[in-house]
C-alpha positions as semicolon CSV with decimal commas, in nm:
position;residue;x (nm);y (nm);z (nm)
1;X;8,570;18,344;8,994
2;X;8,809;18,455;9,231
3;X;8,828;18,787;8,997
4;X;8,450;18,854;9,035
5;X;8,428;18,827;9,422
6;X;8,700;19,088;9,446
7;X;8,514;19,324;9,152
8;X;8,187;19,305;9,382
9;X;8,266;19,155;9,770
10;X;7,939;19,209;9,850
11;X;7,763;18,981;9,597
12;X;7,651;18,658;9,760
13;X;7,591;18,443;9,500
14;X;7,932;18,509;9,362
15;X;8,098;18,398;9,687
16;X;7,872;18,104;9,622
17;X;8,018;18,017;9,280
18;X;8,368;18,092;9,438
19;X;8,265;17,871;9,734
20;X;8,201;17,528;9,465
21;X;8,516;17,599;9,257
22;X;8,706;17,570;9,560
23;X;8,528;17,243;9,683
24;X;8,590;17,109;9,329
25;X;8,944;17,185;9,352
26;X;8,941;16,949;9,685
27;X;8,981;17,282;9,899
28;X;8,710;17,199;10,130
29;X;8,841;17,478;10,419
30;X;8,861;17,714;10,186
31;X;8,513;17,606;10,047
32;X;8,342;17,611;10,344
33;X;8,497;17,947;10,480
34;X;8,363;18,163;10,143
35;X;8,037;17,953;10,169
36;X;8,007;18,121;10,491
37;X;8,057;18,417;10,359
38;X;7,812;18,359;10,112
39;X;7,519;18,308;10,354
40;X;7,619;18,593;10,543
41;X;7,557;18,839;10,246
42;X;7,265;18,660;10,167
43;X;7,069;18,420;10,385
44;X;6,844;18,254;10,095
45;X;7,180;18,107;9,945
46;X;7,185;17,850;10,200
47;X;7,212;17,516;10,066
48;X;7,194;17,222;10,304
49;X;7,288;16,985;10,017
50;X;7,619;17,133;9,950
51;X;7,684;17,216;10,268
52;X;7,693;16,834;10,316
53;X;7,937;16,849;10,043
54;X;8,146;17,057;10,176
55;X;8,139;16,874;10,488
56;X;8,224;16,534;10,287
57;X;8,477;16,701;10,156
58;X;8,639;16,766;10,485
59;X;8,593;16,407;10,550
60;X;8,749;16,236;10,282
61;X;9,120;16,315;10,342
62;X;9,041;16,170;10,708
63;X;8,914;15,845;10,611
64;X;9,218;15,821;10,359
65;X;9,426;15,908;10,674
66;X;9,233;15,628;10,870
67;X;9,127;15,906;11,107
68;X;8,765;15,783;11,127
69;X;8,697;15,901;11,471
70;X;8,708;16,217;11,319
71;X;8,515;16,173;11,005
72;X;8,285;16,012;11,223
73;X;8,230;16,354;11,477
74;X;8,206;16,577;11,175
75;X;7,913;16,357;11,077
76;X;7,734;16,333;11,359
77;X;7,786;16,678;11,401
78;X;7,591;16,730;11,075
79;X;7,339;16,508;11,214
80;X;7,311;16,791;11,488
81;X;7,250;17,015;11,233
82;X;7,030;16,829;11,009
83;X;6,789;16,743;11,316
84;X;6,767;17,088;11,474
85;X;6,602;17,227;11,187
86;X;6,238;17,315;11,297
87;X;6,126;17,131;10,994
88;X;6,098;16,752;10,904
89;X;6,047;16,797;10,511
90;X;6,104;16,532;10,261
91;X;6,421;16,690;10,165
92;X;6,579;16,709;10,515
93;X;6,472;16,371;10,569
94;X;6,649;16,270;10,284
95;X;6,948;16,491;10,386
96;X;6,960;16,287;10,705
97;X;6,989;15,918;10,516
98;X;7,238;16,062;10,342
99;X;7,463;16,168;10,599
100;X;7,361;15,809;10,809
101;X;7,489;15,620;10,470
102;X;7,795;15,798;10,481
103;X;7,869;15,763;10,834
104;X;7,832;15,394;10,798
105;X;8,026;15,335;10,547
106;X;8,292;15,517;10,756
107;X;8,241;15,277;11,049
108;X;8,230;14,969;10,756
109;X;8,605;15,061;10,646
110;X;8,685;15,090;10,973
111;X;8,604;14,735;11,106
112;X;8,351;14,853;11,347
113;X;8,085;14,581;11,178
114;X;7,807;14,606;11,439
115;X;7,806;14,976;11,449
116;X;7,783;15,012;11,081
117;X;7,492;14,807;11,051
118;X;7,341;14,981;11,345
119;X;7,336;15,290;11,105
120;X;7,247;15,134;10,806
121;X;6,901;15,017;11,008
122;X;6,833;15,428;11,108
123;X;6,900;15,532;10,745
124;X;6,682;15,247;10,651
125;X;6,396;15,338;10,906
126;X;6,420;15,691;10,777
127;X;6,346;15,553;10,393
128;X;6,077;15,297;10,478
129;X;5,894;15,650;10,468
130;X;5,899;15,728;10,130
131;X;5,860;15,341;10,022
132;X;5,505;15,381;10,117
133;X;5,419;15,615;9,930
134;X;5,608;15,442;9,627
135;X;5,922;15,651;9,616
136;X;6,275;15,466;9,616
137;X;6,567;15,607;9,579
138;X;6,863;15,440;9,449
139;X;6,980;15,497;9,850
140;X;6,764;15,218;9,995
141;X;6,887;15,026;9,720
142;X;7,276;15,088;9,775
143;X;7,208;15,078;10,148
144;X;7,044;14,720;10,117
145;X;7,364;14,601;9,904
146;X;7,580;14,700;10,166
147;X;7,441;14,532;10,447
148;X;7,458;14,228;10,263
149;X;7,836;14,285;10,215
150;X;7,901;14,320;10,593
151;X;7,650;14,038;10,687
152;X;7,881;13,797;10,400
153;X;8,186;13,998;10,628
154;X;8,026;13,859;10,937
155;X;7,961;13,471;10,795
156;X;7,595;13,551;10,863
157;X;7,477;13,419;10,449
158;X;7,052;13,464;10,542
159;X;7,095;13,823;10,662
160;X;7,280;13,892;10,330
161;X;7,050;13,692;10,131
162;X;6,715;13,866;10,269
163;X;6,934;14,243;10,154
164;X;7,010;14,118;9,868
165;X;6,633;13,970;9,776
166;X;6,560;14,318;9,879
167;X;6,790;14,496;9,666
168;X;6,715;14,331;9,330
169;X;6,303;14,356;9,457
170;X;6,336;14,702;9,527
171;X;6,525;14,759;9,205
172;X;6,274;14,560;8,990
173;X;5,998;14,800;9,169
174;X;6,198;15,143;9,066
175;X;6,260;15,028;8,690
176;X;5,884;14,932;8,679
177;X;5,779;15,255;8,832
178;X;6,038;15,481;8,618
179;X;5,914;15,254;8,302
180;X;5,552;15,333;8,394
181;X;5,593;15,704;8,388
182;X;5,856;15,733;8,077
183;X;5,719;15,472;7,896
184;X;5,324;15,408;7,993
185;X;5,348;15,039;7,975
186;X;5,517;14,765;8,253
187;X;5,828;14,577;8,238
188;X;5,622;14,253;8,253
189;X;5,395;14,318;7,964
190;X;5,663;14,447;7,751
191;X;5,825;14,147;7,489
């Protein structure tokens, strides 16, 4: 890849490609830098998606270094980013429960209970969204699951039991849904 970028510097897309090899080689500096580069040639190659990767990427030798306070900033400096975009599409909502998951799970391994569940509650306000109109994402579900982990953490069994209840219910709902569509006939009828 690295061969083609210097054959034709010019070529976005290629800086792209050069970009992901480098974030799948855990180089996330060095993915991020020729990502740039990549949206400077060419503006439509911006891709909020992996630029969250890349971004994760740059967090997860921090939270193996227990250096959440800075895993922590570089999320909620994504947040920044993910919010000042003029427009609230599904996708960039979705973006943004991402990134909230993430950052609680950083504040989960690092003992801060109460602020973890905090963010859990804003990624889950974000997704109650999309429930009405009968979309679930295997998010809400994981998200759910989690917050009945910390609640066990915290002694507090009914919290966990009620995100747990909600988990499987939610999962029944998405296999029925998925079933529906693939299938044309409901879990309950089938034998």
């Amino acid at each position: 890849m690295q061969r083609t970028v210097t054959l034709a510097p010019e070529i976005g897309i290629a800086h792209l490609h050069l970009s992901k090899c480098y974030l799948h080689h855990k180089k996330p500096l060095l993915a991020l830098e020729i990502y740039n580069k990549a949206i400077k040639f060419n503006s439509r190659l911006k891709d909020m998606g992996y630029w969250i990767d890349i971004q994760d990427g740059l967090c997860n030798p921090l939270i193996k270094a227990r250096l959440f306070d800075k895993a922590v900033a570089i999320y909620e400096n994504v947040l920044k980013e993910l919010k000042s975009e003029t427009s609230e599409t599904f996708l960039n909502k979705y973006y943004i429960l991402i990134v909230y998951k993430k950052m609680a799970e950083v504040y989960h391994k690092a003992g801060n209970l109460d602020k973890s569940i905090e963010i859990y509650e804003k990624a889950l306000n974000i997704e109650e969204e999309k429930i009405m109109f009968g979309f679930i994402t295997s998010q809400i579900v994981d998200i759910h699951r989690s917050l009945a982990k910390i609640f066990i953490e915290k002694g507090n069994y009914q919290k966990a039991g009620y995100h747990e209840k909600k988990a499987d219910e939610l999962e029944w709902r998405k296999r029925l849904v998925m079933n529906f569509f693939l299938v044309g006939v409901p879990l309950s009828v089938q034998v």
